[in-house]
mmCIF file of the C-alpha atoms, coordinates in Angstrom:
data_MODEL
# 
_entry.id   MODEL 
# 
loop_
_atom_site.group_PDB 
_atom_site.id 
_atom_site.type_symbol 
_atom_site.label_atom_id 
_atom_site.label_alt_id 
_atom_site.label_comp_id 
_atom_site.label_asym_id 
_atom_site.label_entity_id 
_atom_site.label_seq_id 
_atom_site.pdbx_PDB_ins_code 
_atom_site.Cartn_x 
_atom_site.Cartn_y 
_atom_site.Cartn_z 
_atom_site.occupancy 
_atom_site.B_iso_or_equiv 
_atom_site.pdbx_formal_charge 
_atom_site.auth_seq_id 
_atom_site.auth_comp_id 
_atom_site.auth_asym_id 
_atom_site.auth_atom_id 
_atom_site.pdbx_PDB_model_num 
ATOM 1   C CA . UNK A 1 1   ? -11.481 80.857 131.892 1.00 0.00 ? 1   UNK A CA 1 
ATOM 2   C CA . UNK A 1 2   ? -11.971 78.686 128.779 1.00 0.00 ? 2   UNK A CA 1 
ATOM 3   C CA . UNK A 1 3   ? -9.141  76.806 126.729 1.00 0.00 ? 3   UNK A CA 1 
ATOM 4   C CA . UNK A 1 4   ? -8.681  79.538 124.488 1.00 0.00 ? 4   UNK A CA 1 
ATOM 5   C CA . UNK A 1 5   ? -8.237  81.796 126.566 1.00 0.00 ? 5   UNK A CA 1 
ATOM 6   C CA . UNK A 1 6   ? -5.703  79.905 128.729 1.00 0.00 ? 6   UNK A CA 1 
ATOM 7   C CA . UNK A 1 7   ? -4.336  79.093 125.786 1.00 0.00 ? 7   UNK A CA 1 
ATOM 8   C CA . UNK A 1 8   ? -3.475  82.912 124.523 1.00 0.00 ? 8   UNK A CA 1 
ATOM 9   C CA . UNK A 1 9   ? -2.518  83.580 128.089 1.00 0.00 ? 9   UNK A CA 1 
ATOM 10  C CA . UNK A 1 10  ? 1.753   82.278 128.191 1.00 0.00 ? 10  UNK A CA 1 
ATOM 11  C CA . UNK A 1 11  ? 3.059   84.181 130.552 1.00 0.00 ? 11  UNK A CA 1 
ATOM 12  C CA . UNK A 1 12  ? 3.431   84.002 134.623 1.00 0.00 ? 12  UNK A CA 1 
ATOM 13  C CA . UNK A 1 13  ? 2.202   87.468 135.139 1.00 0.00 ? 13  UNK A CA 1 
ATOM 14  C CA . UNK A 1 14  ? 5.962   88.679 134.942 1.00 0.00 ? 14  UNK A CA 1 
ATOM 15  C CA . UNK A 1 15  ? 5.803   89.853 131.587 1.00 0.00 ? 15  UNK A CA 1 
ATOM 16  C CA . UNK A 1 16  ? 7.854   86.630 130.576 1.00 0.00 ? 16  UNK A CA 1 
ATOM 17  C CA . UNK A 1 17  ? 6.453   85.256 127.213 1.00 0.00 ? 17  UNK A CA 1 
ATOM 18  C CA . UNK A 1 18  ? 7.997   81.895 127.331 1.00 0.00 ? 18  UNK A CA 1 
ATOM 19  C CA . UNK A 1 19  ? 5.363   79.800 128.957 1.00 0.00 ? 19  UNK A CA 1 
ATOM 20  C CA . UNK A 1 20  ? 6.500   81.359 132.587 1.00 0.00 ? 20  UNK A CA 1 
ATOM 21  C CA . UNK A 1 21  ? 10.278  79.916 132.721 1.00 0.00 ? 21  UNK A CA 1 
ATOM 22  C CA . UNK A 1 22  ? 12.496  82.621 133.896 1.00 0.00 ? 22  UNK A CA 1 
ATOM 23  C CA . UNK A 1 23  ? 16.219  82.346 134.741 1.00 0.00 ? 23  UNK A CA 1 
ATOM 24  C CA . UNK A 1 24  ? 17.872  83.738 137.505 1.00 0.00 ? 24  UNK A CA 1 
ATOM 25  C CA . UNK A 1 25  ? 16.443  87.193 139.018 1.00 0.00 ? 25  UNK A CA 1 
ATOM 26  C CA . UNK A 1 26  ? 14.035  87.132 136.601 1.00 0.00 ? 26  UNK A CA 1 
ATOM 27  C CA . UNK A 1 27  ? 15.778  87.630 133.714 1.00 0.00 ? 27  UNK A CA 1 
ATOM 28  C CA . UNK A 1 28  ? 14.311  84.881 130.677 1.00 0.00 ? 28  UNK A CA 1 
ATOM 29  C CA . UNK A 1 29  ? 15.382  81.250 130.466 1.00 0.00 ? 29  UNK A CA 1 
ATOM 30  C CA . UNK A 1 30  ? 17.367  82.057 127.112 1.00 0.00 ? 30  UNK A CA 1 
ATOM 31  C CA . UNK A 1 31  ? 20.129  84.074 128.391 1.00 0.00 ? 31  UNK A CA 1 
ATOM 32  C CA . UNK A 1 32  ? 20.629  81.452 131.348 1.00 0.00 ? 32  UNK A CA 1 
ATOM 33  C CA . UNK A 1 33  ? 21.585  78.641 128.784 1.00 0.00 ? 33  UNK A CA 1 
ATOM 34  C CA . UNK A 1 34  ? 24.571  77.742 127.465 1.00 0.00 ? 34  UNK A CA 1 
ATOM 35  C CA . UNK A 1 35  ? 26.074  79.253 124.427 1.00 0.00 ? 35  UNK A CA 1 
ATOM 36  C CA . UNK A 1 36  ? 25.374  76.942 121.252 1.00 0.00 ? 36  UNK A CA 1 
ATOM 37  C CA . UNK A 1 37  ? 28.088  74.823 119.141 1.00 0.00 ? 37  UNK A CA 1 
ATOM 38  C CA . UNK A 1 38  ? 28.494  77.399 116.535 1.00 0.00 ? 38  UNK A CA 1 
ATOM 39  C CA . UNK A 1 39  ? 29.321  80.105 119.390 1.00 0.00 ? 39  UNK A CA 1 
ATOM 40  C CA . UNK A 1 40  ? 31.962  78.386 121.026 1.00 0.00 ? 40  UNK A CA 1 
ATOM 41  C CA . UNK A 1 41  ? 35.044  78.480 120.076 1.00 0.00 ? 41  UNK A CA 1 
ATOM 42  C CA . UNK A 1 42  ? 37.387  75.649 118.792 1.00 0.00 ? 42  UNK A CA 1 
ATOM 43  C CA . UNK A 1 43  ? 41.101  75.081 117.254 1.00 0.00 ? 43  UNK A CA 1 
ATOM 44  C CA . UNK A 1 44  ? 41.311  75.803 113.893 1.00 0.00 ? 44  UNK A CA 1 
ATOM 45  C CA . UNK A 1 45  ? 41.139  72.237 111.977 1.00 0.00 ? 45  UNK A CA 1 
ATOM 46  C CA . UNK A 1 46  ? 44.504  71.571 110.251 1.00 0.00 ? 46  UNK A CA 1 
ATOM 47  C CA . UNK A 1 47  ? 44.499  72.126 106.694 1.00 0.00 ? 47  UNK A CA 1 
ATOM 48  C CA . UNK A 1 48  ? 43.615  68.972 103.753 1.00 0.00 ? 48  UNK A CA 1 
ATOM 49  C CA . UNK A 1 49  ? 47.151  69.141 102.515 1.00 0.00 ? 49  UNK A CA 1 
ATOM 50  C CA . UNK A 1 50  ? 48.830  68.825 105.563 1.00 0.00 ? 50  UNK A CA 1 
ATOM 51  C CA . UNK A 1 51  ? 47.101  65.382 106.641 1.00 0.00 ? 51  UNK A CA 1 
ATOM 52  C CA . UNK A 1 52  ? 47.644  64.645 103.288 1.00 0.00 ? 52  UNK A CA 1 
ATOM 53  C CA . UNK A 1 53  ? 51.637  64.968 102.991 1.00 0.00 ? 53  UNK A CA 1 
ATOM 54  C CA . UNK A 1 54  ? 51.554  63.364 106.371 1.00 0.00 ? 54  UNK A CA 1 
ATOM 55  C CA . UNK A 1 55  ? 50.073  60.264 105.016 1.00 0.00 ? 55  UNK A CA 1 
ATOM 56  C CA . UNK A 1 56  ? 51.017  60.084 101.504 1.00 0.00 ? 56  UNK A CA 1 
ATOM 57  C CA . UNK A 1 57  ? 49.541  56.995 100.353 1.00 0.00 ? 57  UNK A CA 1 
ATOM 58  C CA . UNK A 1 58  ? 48.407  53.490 101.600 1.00 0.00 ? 58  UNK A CA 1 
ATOM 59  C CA . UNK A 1 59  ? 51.579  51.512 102.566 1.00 0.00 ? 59  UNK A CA 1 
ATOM 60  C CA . UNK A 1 60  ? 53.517  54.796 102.626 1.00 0.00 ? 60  UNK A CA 1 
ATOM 61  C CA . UNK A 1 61  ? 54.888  53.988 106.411 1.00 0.00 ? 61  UNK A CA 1 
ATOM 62  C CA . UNK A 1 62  ? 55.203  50.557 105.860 1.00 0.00 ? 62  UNK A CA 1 
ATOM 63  C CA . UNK A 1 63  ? 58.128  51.497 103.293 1.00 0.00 ? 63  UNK A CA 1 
ATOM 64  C CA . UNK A 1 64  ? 56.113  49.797 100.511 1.00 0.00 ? 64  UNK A CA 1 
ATOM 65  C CA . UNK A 1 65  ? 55.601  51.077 97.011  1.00 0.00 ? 65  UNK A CA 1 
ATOM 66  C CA . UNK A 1 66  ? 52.855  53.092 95.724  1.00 0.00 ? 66  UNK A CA 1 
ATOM 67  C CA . UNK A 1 67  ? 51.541  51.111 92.742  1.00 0.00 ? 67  UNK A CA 1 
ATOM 68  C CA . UNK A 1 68  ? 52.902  47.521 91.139  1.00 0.00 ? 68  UNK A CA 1 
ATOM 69  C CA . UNK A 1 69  ? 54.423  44.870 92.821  1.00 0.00 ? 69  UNK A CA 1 
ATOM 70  C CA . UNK A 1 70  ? 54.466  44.524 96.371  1.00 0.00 ? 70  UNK A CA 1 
ATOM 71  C CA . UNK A 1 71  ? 52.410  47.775 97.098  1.00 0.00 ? 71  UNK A CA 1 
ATOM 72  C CA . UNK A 1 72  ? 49.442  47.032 99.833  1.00 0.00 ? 72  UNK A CA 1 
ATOM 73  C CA . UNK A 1 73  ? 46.071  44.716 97.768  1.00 0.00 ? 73  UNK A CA 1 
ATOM 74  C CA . UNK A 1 74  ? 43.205  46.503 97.121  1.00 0.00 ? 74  UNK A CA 1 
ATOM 75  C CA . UNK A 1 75  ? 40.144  46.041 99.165  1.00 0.00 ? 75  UNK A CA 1 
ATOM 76  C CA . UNK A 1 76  ? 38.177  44.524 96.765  1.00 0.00 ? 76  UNK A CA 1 
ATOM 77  C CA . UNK A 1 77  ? 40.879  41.790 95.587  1.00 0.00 ? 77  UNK A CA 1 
ATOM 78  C CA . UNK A 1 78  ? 41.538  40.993 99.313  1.00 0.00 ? 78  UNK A CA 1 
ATOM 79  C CA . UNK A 1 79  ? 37.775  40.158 99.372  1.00 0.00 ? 79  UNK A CA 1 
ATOM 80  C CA . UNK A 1 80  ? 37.039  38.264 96.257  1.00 0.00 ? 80  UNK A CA 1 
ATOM 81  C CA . UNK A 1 81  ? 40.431  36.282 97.648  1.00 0.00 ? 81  UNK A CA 1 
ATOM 82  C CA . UNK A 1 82  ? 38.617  35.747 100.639 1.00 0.00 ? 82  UNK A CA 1 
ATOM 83  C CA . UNK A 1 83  ? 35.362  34.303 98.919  1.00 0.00 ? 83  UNK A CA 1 
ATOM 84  C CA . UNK A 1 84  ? 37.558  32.459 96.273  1.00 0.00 ? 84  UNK A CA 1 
ATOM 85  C CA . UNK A 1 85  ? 38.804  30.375 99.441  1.00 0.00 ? 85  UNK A CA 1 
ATOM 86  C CA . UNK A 1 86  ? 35.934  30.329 101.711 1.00 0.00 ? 86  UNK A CA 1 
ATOM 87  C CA . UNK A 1 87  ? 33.865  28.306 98.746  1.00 0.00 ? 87  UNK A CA 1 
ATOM 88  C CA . UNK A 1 88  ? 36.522  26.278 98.063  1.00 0.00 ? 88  UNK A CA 1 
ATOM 89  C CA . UNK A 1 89  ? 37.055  25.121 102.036 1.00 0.00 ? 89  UNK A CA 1 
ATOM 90  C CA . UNK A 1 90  ? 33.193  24.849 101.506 1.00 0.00 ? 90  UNK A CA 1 
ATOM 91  C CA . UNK A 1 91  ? 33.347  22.280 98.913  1.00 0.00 ? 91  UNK A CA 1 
ATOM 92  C CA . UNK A 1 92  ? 35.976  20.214 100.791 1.00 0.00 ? 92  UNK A CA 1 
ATOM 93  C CA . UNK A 1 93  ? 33.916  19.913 103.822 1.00 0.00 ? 93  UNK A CA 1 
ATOM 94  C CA . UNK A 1 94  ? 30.462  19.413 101.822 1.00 0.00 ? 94  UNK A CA 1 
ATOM 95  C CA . UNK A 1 95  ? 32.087  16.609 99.557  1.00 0.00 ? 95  UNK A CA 1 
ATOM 96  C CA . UNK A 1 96  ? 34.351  14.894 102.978 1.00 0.00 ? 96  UNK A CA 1 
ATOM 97  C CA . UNK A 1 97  ? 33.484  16.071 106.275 1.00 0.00 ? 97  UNK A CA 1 
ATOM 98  C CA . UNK A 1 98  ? 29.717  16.845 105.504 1.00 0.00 ? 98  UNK A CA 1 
ATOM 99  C CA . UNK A 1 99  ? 29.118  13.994 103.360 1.00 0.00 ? 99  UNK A CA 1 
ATOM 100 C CA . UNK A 1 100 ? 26.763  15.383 100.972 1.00 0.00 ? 100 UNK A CA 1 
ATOM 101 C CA . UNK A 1 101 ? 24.463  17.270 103.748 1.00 0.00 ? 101 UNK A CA 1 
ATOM 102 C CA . UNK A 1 102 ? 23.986  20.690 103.465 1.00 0.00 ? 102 UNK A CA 1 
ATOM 103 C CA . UNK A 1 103 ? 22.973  21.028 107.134 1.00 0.00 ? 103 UNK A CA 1 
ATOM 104 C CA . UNK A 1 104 ? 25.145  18.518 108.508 1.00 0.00 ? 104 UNK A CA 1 
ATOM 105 C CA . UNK A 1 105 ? 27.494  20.350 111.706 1.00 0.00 ? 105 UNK A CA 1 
ATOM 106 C CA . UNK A 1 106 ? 30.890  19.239 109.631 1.00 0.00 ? 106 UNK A CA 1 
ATOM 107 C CA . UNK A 1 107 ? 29.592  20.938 106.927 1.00 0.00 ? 107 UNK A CA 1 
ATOM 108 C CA . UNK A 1 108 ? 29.357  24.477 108.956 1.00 0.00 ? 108 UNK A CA 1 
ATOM 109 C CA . UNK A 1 109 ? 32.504  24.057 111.144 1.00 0.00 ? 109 UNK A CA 1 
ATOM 110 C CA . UNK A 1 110 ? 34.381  21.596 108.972 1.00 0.00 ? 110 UNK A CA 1 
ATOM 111 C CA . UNK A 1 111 ? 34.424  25.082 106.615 1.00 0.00 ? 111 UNK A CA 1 
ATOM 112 C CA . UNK A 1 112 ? 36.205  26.663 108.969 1.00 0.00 ? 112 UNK A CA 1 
ATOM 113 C CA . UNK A 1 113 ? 38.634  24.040 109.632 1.00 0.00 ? 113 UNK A CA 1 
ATOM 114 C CA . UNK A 1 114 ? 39.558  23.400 106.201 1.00 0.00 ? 114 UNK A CA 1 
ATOM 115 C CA . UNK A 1 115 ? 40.084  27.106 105.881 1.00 0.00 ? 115 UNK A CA 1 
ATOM 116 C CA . UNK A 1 116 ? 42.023  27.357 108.907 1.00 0.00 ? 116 UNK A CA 1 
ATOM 117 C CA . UNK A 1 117 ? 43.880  24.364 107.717 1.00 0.00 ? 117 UNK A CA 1 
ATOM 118 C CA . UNK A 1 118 ? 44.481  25.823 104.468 1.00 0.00 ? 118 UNK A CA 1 
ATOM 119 C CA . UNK A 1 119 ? 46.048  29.604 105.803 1.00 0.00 ? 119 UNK A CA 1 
ATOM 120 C CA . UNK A 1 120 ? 47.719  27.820 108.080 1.00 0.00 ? 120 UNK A CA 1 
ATOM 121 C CA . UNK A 1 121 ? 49.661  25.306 105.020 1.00 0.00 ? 121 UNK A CA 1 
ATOM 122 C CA . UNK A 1 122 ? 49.610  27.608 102.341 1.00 0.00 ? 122 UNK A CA 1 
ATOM 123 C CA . UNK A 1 123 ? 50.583  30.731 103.692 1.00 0.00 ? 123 UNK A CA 1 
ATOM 124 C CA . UNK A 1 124 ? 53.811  29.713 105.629 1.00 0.00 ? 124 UNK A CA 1 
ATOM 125 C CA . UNK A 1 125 ? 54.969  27.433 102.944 1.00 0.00 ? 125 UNK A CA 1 
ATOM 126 C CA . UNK A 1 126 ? 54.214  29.565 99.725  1.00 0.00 ? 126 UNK A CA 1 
ATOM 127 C CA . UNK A 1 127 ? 52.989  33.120 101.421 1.00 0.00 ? 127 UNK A CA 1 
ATOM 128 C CA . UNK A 1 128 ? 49.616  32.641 100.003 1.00 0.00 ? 128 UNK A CA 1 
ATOM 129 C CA . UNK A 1 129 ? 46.257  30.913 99.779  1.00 0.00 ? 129 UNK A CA 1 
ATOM 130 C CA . UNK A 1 130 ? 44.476  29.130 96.480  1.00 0.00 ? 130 UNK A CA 1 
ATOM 131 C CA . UNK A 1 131 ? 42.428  33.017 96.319  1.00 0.00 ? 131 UNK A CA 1 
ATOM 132 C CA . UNK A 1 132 ? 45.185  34.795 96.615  1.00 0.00 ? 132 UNK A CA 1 
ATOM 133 C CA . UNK A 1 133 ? 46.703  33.218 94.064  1.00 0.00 ? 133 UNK A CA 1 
ATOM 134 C CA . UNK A 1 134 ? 44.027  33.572 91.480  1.00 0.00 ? 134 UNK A CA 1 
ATOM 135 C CA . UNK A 1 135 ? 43.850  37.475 92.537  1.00 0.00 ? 135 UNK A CA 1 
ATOM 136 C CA . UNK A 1 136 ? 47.598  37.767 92.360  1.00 0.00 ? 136 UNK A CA 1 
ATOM 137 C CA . UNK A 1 137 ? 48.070  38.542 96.334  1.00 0.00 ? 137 UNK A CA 1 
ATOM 138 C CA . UNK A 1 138 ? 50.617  37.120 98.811  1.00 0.00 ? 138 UNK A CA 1 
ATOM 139 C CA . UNK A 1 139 ? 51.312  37.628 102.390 1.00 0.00 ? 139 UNK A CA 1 
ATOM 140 C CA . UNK A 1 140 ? 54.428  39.225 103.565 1.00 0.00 ? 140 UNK A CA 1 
ATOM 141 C CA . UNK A 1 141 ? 55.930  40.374 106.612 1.00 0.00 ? 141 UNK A CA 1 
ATOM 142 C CA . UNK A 1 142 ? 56.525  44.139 106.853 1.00 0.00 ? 142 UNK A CA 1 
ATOM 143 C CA . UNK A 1 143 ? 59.024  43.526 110.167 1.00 0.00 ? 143 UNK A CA 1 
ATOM 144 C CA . UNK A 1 144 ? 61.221  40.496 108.775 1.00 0.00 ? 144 UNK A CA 1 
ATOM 145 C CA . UNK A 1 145 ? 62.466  39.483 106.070 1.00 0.00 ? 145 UNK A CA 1 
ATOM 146 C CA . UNK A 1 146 ? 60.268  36.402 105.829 1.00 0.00 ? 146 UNK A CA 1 
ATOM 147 C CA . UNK A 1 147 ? 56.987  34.912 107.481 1.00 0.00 ? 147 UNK A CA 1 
ATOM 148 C CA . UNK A 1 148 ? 57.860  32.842 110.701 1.00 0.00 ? 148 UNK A CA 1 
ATOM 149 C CA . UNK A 1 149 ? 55.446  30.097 111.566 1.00 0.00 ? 149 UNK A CA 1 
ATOM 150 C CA . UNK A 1 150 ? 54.338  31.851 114.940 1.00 0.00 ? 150 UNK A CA 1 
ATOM 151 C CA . UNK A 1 151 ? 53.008  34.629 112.964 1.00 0.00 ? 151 UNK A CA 1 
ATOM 152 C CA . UNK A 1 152 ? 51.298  32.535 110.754 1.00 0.00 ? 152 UNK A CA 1 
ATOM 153 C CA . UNK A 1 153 ? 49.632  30.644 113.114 1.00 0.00 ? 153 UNK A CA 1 
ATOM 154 C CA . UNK A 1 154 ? 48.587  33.779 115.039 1.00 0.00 ? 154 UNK A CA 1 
ATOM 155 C CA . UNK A 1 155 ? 47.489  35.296 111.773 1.00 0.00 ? 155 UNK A CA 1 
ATOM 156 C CA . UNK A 1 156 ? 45.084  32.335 111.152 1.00 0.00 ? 156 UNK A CA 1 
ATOM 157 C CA . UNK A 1 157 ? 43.236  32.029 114.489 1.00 0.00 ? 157 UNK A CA 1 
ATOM 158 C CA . UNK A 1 158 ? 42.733  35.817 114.428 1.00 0.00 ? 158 UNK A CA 1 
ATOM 159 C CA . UNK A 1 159 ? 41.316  35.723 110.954 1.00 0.00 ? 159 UNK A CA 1 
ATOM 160 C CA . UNK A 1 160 ? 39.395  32.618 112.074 1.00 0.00 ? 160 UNK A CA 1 
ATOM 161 C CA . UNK A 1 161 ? 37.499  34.830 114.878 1.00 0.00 ? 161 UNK A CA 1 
ATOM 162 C CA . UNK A 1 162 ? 36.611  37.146 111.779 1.00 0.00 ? 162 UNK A CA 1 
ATOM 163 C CA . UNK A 1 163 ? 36.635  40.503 113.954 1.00 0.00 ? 163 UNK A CA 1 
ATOM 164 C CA . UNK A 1 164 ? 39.835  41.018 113.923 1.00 0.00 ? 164 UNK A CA 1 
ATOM 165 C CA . UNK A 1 165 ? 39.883  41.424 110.451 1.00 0.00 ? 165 UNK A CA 1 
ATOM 166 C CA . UNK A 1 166 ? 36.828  43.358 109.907 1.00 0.00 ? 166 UNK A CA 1 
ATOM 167 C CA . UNK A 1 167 ? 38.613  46.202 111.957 1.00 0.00 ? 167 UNK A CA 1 
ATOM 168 C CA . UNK A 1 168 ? 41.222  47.787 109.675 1.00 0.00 ? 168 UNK A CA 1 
ATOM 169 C CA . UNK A 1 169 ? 43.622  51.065 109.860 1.00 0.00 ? 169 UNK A CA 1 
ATOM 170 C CA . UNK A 1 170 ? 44.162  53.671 107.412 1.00 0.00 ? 170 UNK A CA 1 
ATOM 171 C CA . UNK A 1 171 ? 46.763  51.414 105.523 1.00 0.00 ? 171 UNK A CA 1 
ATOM 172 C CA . UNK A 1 172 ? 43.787  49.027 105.048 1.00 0.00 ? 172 UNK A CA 1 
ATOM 173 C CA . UNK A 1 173 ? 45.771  46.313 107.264 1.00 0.00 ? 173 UNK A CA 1 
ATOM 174 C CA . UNK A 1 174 ? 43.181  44.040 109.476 1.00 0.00 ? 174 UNK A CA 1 
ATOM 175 C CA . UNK A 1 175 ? 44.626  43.878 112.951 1.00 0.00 ? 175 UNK A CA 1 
ATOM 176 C CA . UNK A 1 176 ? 45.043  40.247 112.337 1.00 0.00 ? 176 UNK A CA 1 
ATOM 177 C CA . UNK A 1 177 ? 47.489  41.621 110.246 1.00 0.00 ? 177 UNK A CA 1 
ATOM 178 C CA . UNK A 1 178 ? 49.063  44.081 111.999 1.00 0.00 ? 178 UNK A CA 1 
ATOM 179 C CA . UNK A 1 179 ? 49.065  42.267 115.222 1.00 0.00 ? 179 UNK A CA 1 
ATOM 180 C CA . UNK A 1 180 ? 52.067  39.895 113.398 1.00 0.00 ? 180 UNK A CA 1 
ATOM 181 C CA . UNK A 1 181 ? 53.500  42.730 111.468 1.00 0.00 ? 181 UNK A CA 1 
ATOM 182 C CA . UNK A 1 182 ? 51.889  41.238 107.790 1.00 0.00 ? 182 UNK A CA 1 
ATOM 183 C CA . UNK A 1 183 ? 50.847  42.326 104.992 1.00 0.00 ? 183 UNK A CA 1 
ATOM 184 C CA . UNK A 1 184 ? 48.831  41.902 101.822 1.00 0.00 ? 184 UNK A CA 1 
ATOM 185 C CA . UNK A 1 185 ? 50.230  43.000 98.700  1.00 0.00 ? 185 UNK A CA 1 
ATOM 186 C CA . UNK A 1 186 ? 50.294  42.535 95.287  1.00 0.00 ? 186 UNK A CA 1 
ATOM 187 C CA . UNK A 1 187 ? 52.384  39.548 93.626  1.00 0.00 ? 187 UNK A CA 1 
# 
């Protein structure tokens, strides 16, 4: 028998055209599978509107307004905040820790020790940070009625591991955030 015709030839001899797989008793290997995604059946997804009315807005359950003062900072402000401070702790530890070196250790840690240093000062005295400032941001606390020191502190070291606040919920809170019942919202 030559390739060809070995080729042409698919069956087992059965009468089975799909390269000699059968299922069970003979029958073909199709009807033994399981039925696709599209043929099983699921729950009906809940309608747009209703998730919608459920979650109104970001800062809805918090009890905070929708726009203006005090309703939950924008994304993009938090982050410019953020870089606002991060080059200004940079500077600091270039200029005193660093001493001028670019690759110096202090430079690289000192950076995160003046910015540790400053969340920790700023924000419990004032309820906000030199960027935050600029951006017209402040922390507050959506369980008290002001920012206790514990908080603060726990706040900073969380930010300081960075993962923490990379991982956000639907409000746009960082769980450094949430984890002391804070917020960021506008001044």
């Amino acid at each position: 028998m030559t390739r060809k015709q070995a080729g042409k030839r698919t069956g087992n001899g059965t009468g089975n055209r799909q390269g000699g797989r059968s299922g069970p008793g003979g029958a073909p290997a199709a009807a033994a599978r399981p039925p696709r995604q599209a043929e099983r059946r699921t729950a009906p997804a809940p309608a747009p509107d209703a998730e919608e009315d459920e979650f109104g807005y970001r800062g809805k359950r918090l009890g905070l307004p929708e726009d203006g003062s005090n309703s939950l900072a924008p994304t993009g402000r938090r982050l410019i905040a953020l870089v606002i401070d991060w080059l200004l702790c940079y500077v600091i530890a270039f200029a005193f820790i660093g001493r001028g070196d670019l690759n110096a250790t202090g430079t690289n840690m000192g950076t995160l020790a003046v910015f540790a240093a400053e969340n920790l000062l700023l924000v419990s005295t004032l309820g906000y940070t030199v960027g935050k400032r600029f951006m017209g941001l402040r922390v507050v606390s959506v369980t008290r009625d002001h920012l206790t020191p514990l908080a603060v502190v726990v706040r900073t070291l969380l930010l300081c591991l960075v993962l923490p606040a990379a991982v956000y919920d639907r409000d746009g809170r960082g769980f450094h955030d949430k984890a002391v019942g804070t917020a960021v919202v506008r001044a």
